[in-house]
LOROLUM-251140 format. One record per residue (C-alpha): residue number from 1; residue in one letter; x, y, z. Coordinates in steps of 0.5 Angstrom, whole numbers, padded with zeros to 4 digits. Each point is the difference from the previous one (the first is absolute). Layout:
    k  r      x      y      z
  NUM  A      X      Y      Z
...
***
This chain:
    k  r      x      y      z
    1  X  -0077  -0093   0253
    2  X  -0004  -0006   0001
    3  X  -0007  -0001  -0005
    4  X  -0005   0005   0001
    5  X  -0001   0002  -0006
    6  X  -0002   0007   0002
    7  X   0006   0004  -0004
    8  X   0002   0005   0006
    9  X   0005   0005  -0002
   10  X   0006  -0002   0002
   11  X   0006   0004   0002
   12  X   0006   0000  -0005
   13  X   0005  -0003   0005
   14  X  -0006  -0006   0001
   15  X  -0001   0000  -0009
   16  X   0007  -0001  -0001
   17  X   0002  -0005   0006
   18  X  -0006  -0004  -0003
   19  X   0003   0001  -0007
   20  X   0007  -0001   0002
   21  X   0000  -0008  -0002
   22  X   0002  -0003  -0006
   23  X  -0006  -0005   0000
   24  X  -0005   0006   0003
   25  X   0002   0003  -0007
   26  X   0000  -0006  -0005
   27  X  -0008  -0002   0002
   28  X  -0001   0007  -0001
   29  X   0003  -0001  -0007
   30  X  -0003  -0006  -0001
   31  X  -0007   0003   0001
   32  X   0002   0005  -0004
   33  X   0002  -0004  -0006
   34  X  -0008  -0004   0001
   35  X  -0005   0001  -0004
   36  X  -0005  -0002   0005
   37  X  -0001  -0001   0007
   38  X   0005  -0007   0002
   39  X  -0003  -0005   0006
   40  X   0006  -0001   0006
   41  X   0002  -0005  -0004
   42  X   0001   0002  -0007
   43  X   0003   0006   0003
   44  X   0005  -0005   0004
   45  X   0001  -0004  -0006
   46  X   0004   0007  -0004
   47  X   0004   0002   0005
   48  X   0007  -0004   0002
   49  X  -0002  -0002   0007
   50  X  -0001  -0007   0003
   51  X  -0002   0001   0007
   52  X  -0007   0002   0001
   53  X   0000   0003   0005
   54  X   0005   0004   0000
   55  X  -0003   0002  -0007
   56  X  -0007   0002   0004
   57  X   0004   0004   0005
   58  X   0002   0005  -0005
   59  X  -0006   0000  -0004
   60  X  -0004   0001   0008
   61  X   0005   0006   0000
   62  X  -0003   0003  -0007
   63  X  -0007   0000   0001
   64  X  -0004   0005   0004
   65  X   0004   0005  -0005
   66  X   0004  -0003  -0006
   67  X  -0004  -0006  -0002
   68  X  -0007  -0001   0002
   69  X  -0004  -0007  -0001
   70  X  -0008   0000  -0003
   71  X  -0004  -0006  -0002
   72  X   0005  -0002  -0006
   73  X   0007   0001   0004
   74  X   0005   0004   0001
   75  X   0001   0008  -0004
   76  X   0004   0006   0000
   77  X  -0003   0005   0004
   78  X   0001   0006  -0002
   79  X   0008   0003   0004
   80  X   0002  -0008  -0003
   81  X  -0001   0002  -0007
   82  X   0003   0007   0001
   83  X   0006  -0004   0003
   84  X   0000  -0004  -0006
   85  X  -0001   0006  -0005
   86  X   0007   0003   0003
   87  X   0003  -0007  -0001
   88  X  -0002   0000  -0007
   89  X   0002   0007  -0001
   90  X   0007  -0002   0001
   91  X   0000   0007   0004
   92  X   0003  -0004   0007
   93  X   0004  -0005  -0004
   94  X   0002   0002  -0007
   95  X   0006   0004  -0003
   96  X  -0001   0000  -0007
   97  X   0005   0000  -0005
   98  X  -0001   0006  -0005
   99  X   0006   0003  -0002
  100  X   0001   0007  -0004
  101  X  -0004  -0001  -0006
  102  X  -0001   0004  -0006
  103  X  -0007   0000  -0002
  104  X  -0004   0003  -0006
  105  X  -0003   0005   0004
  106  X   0002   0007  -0001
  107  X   0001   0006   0004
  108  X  -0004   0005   0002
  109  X   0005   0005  -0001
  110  X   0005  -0002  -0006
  111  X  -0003  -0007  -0003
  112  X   0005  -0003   0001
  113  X  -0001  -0008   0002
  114  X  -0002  -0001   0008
  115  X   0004  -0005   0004
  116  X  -0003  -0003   0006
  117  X   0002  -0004   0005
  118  X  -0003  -0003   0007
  119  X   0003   0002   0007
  120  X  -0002   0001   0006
  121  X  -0008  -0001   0000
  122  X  -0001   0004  -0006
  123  X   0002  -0001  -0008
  124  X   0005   0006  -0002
  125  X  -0001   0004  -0006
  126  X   0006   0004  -0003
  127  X   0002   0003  -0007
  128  X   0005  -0003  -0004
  129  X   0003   0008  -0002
  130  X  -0003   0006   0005
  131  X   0000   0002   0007
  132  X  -0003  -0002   0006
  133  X  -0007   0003   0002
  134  X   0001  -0002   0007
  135  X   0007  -0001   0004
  136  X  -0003  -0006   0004
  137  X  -0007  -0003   0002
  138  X  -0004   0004   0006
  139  X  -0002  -0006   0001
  140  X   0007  -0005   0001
  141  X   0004  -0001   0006
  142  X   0006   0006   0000
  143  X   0005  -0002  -0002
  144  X   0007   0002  -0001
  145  X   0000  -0001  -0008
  146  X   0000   0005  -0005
  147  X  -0005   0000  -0005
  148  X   0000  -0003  -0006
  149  X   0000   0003  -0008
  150  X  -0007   0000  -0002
  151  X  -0003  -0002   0006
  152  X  -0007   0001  -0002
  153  X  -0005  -0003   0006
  154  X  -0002  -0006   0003
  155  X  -0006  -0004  -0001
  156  X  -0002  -0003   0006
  157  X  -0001  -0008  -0002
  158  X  -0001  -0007   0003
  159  X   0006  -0005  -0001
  160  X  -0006  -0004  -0003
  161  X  -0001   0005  -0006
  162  X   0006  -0002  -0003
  163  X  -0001  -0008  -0001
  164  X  -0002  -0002  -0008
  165  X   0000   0008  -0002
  166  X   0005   0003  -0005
  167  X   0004   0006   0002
  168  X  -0006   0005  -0004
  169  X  -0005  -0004   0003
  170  X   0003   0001   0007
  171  X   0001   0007  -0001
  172  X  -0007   0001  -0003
  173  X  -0004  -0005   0006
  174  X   0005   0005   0006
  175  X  -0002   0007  -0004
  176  X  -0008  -0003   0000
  177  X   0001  -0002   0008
  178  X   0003   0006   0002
  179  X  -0006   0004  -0004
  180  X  -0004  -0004   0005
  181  X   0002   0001   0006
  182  X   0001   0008  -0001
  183  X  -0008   0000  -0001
  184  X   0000  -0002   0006
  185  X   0005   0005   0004
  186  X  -0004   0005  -0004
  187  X  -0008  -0003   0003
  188  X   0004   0000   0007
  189  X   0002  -0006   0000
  190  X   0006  -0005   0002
  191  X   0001  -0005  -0006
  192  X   0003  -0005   0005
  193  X  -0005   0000   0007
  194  X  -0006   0004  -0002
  195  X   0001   0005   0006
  196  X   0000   0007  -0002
  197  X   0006   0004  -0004
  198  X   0003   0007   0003
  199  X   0002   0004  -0007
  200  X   0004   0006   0000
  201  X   0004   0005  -0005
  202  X   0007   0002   0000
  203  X   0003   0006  -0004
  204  X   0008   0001  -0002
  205  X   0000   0008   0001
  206  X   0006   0000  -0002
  207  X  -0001  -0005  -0006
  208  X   0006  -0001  -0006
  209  X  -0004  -0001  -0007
  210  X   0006  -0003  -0003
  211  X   0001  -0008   0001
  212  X  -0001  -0003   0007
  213  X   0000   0006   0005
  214  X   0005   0000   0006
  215  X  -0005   0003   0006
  216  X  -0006  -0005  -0002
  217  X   0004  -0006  -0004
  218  X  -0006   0000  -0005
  219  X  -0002   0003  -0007
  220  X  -0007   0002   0004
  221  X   0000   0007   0004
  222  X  -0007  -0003   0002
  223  X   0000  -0008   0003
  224  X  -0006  -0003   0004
  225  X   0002  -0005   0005
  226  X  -0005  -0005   0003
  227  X   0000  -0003   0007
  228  X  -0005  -0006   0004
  229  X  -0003   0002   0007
  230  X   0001  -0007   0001
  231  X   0006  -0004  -0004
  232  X   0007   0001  -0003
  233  X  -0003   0001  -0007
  234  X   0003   0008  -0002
  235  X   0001   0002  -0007
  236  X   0002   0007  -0004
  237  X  -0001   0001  -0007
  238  X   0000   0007  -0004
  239  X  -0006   0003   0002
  240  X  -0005  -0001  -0006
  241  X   0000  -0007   0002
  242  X  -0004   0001   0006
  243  X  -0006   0004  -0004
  244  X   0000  -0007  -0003
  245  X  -0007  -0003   0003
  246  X  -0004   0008  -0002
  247  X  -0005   0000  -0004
  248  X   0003   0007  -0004
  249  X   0006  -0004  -0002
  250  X  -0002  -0006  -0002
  251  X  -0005   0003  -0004
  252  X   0005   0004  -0003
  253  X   0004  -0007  -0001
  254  X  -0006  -0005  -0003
  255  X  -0002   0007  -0005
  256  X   0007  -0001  -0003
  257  X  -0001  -0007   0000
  258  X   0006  -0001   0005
  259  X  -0003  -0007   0005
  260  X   0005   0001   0006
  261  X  -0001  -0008   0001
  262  X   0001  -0002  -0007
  263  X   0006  -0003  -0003
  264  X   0000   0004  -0006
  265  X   0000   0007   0004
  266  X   0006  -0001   0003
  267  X   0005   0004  -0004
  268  X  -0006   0006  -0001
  269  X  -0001   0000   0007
  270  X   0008   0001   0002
  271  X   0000   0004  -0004
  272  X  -0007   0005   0002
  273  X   0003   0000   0008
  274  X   0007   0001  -0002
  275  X   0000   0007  -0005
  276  X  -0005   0004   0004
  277  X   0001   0007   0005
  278  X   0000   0001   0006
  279  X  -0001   0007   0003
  280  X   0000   0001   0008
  281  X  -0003   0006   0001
  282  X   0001   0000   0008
  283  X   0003  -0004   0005
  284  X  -0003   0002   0006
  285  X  -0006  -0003   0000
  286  X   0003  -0004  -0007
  287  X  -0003   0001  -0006
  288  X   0002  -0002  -0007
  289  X  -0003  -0001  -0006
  290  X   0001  -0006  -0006
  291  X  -0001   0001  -0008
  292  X  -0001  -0006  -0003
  293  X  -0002  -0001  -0008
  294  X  -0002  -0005  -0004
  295  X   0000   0001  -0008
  296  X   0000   0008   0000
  297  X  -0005   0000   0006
  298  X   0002   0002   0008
  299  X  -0003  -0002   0007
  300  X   0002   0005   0005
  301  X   0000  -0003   0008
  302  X  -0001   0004   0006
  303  X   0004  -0005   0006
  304  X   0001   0003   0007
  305  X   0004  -0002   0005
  306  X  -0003  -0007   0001
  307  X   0001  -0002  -0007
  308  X  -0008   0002  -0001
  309  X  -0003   0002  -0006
  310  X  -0003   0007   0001
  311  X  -0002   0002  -0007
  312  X   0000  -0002  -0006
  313  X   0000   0005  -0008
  314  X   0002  -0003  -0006
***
């Protein structure tokens, strides 16, 4: 790069080899750690370099994209704070240690105390006593282990959002994070790169009430799985968790005074989209219809194929 500060769209080959240098990364941390602007020389000052003008190579190889330089010094642009974001994150570095833990959460089903733990990406939720509701995560690496009892699902969670938290707070801050990013699959939108998200439904024809089924590996005959047009991001979840972002849904949630981003929703929420009925009225074209209820009442969803809501009756 040199130091015309036009930010070119880079290719990704081209952005990682200008990242892939350990004093490149510490002045993008360090511009990230200040509160304003630094002037060439603070900014040289910060950083555990003493040579000039090897220190103004590497900034040279910044600016254009990652950097830029206005009238008070030099600045994250903005692909240089999104690299720091994910540094901060601890998505690309961190493996934090969060071992099963019971918490004081109770379980949808038999309220019995919730464990968690954090693994792979994501916070897992199991119950101390019943069944699993899934065999495996749709949204894991296959792998040749068994489930594991009382496997409840995963919370897809930054390493970050495990500092300074309690295992309670933990779980409630991986439930509220999770809530939000199936608000955006449901508005058709990636939580991670923002481009457009395909969304399905899949019916188990031959579905097995009782525990985990066999054929599908779930307790839901009806999951909804949701995949980028752009990045990796996939995600399954049971099928009334995709109408998440409608109108109908969250009108019914908010009129039972039932906030799906608040911390003290959180076990009335598991509970709502744990106990409800599915009914597949036909497989080809896919058509199913969900039952909820809230205090006596009941909300009645139309889905297609595409995870669409077609109808609403209560």
């Amino acid at each position: 790069m040199n130091g015309d500060e036009s930010s070119d769209r880079l290719s990704p080959d081209d952005a990682f080899a200008v990242l892939g240098n350990e004093v490149r990364v510490r002045i993008l941390r360090t511009l990230g750690d200040a509160a304003e602007p630094l002037a060439f020389s603070e900014l040289y000052d910060r950083l555990p370099i003493d040579d000039t003008s090897r220190f103004n190579y590497h900034l040279g190889e910044l600016r254009g994209h990652f950097v830029r330089k206005g009238d008070s010094g030099y600045a994250l642009d903005h692909p240089g704070r999104r690299v720091v974001e994910a540094i901060r994150s601890g998505a690309v570095t961190d493996d934090p240690d969060l071992e099963r833990t019971s918490i004081d959460d109770r379980c949808p089903t038999c309220d019995e105390r919730l464990e968690i733990r954090w693994h792979d990406g994501s916070v897992e939720v199991f119950c101390s006593r019943c069944e699993s509701r899934w065999e495996r995560s749709s949204s894991r690496v296959d792998t040749a282990e068994g489930p594991e009892s009382g496997y409840l699902g995963r919370l897809p969670f930054p390493p970050a959002g495990i500092r300074d938290r309690e295992a309670e707070e933990v779980f409630r801050a991986a439930h509220a994070w999770t809530i939000v990013e199936l608000l955006a699959v449901g508005a058709g939108i990636c939580p991670r790169c923002a481009a457009t998200v395909e969304t399905e439904l899949d019916a188990c024809s031959d579905h097995e009430d009782d525990g985990i089924c066999s054929n599908c590996r779930s307790s839901f005959a009806v999951v909804l799985t949701a995949s980028c047009t752009n990045c990796l991001y996939h995600v399954g979840s049971a099928a009334a968790l995709g109408l998440l972002s409608s109108p109908a849904l969250l009108g019914f949630m908010l009129d039972h005074d039932v906030d799906p981003l608040s911390p003290r929703s959180v076990c009335r929420l598991d509970r709502f989209f744990s106990g409800y009925d599915e009914t597949i009225r036909s497989l080809d074209p896919l058509r199913v219809v969900l039952t909820l209820s809230l205090d006596g009442d009941e909300l009645t969803l139309h889905v297609d194929e595409n995870g669409d809501l077609v109808d609403v009756s209560s």
